[in-house]
Each structure stands twice: as C-alpha cells, then as structure tokens.
C-alpha positions as CSV (number, residue, x, y, z in Angstrom):
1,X,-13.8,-59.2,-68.3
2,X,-12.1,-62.4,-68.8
3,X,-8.1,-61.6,-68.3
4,X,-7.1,-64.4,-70.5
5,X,-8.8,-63.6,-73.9
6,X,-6.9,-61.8,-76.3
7,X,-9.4,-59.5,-78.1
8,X,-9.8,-56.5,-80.6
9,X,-11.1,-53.4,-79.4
10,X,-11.6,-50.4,-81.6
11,X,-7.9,-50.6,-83.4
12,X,-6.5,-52.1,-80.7
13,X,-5.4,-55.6,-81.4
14,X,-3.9,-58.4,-79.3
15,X,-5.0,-56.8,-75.8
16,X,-6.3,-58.4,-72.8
17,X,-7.7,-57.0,-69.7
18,X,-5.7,-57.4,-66.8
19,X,-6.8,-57.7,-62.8
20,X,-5.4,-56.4,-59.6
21,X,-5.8,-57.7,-56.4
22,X,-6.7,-54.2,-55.2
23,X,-9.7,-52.9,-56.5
24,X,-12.7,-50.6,-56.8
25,X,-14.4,-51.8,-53.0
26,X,-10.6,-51.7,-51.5
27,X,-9.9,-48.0,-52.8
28,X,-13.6,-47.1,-51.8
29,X,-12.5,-48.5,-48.0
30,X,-9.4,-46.7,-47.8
31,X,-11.5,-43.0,-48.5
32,X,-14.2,-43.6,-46.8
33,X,-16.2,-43.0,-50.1
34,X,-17.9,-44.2,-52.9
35,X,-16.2,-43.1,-56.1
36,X,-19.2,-41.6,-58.5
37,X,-19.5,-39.3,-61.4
38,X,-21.4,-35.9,-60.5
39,X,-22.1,-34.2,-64.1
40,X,-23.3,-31.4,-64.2
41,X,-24.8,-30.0,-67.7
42,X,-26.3,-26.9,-68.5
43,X,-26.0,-23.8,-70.9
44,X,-23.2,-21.3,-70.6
45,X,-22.9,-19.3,-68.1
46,X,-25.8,-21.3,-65.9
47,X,-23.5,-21.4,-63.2
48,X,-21.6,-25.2,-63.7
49,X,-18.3,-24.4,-63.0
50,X,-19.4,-22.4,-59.8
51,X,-21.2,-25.3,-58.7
52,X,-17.9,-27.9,-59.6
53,X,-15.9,-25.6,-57.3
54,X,-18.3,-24.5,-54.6
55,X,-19.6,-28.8,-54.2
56,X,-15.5,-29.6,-54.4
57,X,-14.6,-27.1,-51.4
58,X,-17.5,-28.6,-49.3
59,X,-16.3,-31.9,-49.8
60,X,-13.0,-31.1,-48.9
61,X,-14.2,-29.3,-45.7
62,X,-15.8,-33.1,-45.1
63,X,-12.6,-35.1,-45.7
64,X,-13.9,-36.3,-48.8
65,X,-11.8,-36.9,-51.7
66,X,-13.2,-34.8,-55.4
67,X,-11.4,-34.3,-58.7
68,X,-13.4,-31.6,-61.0
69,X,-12.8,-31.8,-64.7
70,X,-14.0,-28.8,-66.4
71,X,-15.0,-28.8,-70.3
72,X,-12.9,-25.9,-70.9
73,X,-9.7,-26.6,-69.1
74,X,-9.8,-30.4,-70.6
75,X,-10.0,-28.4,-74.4
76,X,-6.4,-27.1,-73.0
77,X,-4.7,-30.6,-73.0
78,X,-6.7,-33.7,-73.6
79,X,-9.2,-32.2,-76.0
80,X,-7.5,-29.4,-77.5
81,X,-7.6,-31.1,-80.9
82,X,-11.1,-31.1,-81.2
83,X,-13.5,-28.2,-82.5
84,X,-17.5,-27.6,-81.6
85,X,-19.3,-29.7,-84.6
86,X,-21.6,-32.5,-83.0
87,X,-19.2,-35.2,-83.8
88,X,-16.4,-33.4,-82.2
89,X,-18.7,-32.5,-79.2
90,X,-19.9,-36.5,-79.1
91,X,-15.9,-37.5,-79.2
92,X,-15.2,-34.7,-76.2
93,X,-17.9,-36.2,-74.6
94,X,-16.6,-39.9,-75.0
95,X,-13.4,-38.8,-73.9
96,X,-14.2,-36.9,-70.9
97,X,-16.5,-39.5,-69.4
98,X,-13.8,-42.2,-69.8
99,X,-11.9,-39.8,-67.9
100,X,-14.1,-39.8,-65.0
101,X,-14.9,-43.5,-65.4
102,X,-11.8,-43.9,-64.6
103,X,-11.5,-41.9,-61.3
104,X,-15.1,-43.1,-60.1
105,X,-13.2,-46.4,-60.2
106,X,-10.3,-45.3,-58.2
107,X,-12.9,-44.5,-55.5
108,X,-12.7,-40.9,-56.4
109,X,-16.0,-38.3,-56.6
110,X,-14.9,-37.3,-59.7
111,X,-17.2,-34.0,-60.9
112,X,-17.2,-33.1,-64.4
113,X,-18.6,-29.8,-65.4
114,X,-19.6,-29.5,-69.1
115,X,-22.5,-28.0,-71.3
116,X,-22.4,-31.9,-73.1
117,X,-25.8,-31.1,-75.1
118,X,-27.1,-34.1,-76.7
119,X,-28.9,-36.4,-74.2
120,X,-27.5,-39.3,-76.6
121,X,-24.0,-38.4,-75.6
122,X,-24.9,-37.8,-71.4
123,X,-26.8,-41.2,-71.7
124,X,-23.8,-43.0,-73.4
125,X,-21.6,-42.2,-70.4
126,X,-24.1,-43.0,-68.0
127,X,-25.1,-46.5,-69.5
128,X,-21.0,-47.5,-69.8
129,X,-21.2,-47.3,-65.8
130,X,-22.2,-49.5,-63.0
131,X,-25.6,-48.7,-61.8
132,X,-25.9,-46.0,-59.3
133,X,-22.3,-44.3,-60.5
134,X,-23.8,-41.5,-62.4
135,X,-25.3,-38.8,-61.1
136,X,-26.7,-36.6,-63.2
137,X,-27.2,-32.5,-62.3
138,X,-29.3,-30.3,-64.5
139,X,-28.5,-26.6,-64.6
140,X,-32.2,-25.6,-65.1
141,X,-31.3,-22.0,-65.8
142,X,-33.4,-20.1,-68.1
143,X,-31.7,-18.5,-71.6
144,X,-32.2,-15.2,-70.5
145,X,-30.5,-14.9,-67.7
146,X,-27.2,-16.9,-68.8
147,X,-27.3,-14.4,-72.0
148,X,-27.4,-11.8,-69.1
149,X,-24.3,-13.3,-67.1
150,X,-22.5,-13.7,-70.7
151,X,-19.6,-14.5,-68.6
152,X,-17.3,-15.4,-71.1
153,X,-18.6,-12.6,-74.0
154,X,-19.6,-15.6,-76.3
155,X,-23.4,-15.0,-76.8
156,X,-23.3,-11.8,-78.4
157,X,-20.8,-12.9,-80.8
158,X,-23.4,-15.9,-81.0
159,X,-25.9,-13.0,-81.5
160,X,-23.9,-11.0,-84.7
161,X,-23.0,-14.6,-86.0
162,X,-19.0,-14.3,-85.0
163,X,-19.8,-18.0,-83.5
164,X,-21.6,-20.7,-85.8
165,X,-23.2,-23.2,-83.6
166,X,-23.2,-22.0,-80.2
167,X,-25.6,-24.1,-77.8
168,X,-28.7,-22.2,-77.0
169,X,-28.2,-19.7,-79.9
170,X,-28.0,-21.6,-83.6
171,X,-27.6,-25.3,-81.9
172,X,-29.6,-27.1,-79.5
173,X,-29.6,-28.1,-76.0
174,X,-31.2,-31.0,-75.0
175,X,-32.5,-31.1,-71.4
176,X,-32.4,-34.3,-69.6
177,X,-35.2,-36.6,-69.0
178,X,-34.7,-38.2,-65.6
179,X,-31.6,-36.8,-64.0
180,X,-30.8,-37.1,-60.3
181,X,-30.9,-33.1,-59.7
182,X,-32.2,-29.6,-61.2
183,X,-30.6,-26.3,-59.6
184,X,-33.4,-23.6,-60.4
185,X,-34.3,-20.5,-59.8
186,X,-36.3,-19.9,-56.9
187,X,-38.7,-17.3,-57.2
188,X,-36.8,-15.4,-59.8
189,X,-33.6,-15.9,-57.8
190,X,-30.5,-18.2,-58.0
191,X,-29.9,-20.7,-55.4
192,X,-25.9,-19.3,-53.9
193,X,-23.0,-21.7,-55.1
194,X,-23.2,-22.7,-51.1
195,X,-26.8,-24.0,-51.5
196,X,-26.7,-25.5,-54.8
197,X,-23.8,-27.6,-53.2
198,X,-25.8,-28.6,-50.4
199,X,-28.4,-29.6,-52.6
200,X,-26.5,-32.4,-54.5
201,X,-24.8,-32.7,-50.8
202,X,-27.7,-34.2,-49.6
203,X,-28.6,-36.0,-52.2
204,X,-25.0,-38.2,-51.8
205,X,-25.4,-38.5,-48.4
206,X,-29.0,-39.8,-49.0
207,X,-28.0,-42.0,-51.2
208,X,-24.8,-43.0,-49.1
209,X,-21.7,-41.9,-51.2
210,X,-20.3,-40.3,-48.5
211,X,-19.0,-43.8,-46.5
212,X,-17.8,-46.2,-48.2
C-alpha cells in the first residue's frame, strides 16, 4: 500500500499506511522461519486445542518460534464482548485471524485453535493473506465420539436445550472443502497428540516453513 495516500477505512479517516525498513523477509531471516497461520477447526471436543499445544511443544523442541491463540482463552480478553450468534461468531472470527495475520507477518508460526464453523468466515481469513500463509487443519472427528469426550460438559446441556445454538447440536458445522490437512480416526482410533503434530510437521517441512 501506497504510504502517502490518506484514505478511509471502515470508520477510520485520515490514515495512511506506513513502511519500515525491517520487514516480513528480514524477521523471517532472523528465526529461521516462515511466519504462517496453522488453523485448526473442528467440533468440540475433537481434540484442537490438544493438537495447538502438542504441534507448539514440538516446534519448540526444533528451535522454532509458535504463538497458539485459542478461541476460548481470546473470549477472556479480546473477544469477551461478544456472544455465539453467527454475526458474533463471523466478527470473532474477523478478529482472531487479524490477530494472527499479524504474527504470520512478524515471521511467527502463529496457530490458532477455534471451532470457526462457517467456511465463509475460514475462507475470508485465508483470502486476506499472501498465498501459501494459511494452512488449513480439519479436525475430521466424527459427532459421536466428541459428544463422548464432552470435555467441557456442553453437549448435554446442548442435548436438554440449556445451550441454543451449539455447533454440531442445533447449528451447523461446515467442513472444509480443500484444506491443507484432515486428522482422522484410524481404524476406529485417534491419531496421539504426538502424531497429529507430526502430521502437520511434515507437511511444513514439505512445504519449507521451517527455514526461512
């Protein structure tokens, strides 16, 4: 973006966007990395946030810098004003993926760990990136057995109507099209937070986001 013009964006008037000498290829030298988004979506209790912290610890064990933002912790701070109807879901969304836009420039692997249900709102963050910065991770884990895990209690209170519009239960999830990766089951068994890490782990390194 030009860093002269003076320009209106959203209800922001009179800004400009402004350069540094340092930027995205620079940070991505001094890491050794290539700063990416890895989001993960899936259903509740599918196993995204084990995934987030297990593929974080590897890199770490690799001398590779991560950042994890989790749906639930951002709904602490960031996103705590906003509720579970689609628009507010679309706007956490929005939010969270500027977020990580923001640390994939900084050269950061920046993973964010969501449910985000509406392929509209996963493809709106992927299509505000550069090519090749998004990397999407489908949590192909059947209904049953996250209503099994009910980690957090919430589907049977979906179940007795205690929660309106709970994803999976009385509101939709919408499984992506053409992600990068699908975690499944393997003949009726769940990959261990170690291999689903490897799993997107060789997928970067394949793909060469591990050097800068």
């Amino acid at each position: 973006m030009n860093g002269h013009v003076i320009s209106t964006v959203g209800r922001s008037t009179n800004i400009k966007w402004h350069e540094c000498p340092i930027g995205k290829l620079e940070r991505q030298s001094l890491l050794g990395q290539k700063g990416c988004i890895v989001w993960i979506t899936g259903l509740s209790g599918s196993g995204k946030s084990t995934l987030a912290c297990a593929l974080s610890r590897e890199l770490y064990c690799r001398g590779r810098l991560s950042y994890v933002l989790d749906g639930d912790n951002l709904r602490h701070g960031l996103n705590s004003d906003l509720g579970f109807k689609q628009e507010d879901r679309a706007e956490n969304i929005r939010r969270i993926g500027e977020v990580a836009k923001l640390f994939a420039d900084a050269g950061v692997i920046c993973i964010a760990s969501l449910i985000s249900p509406y392929r509209r709102d996963r493809d709106a963050c992927r299509a505000s990136l550069s090519e090749g910065t998004f990397i999407e991770v489908f949590m192909d884990m059947p209904l049953e057995l996250c209503e099994a895990r009910d980690v957090k209690g919430l589907y049977k209170l979906a179940r007795v109507g205690n929660i309106k519009g709970f994803t999976g239960i009385d509101d939709p999830y919408e499984a992506p099209l053409n992600c990068e990766i699908v975690i499944q089951q393997k003949d009726g068994v769940c990959p261990s937070p170690s291999a689903m890490a490897e799993q997107v782990l060789s997928y970067m390194e394949s793909k060469g986001y591990l050097r800068a």
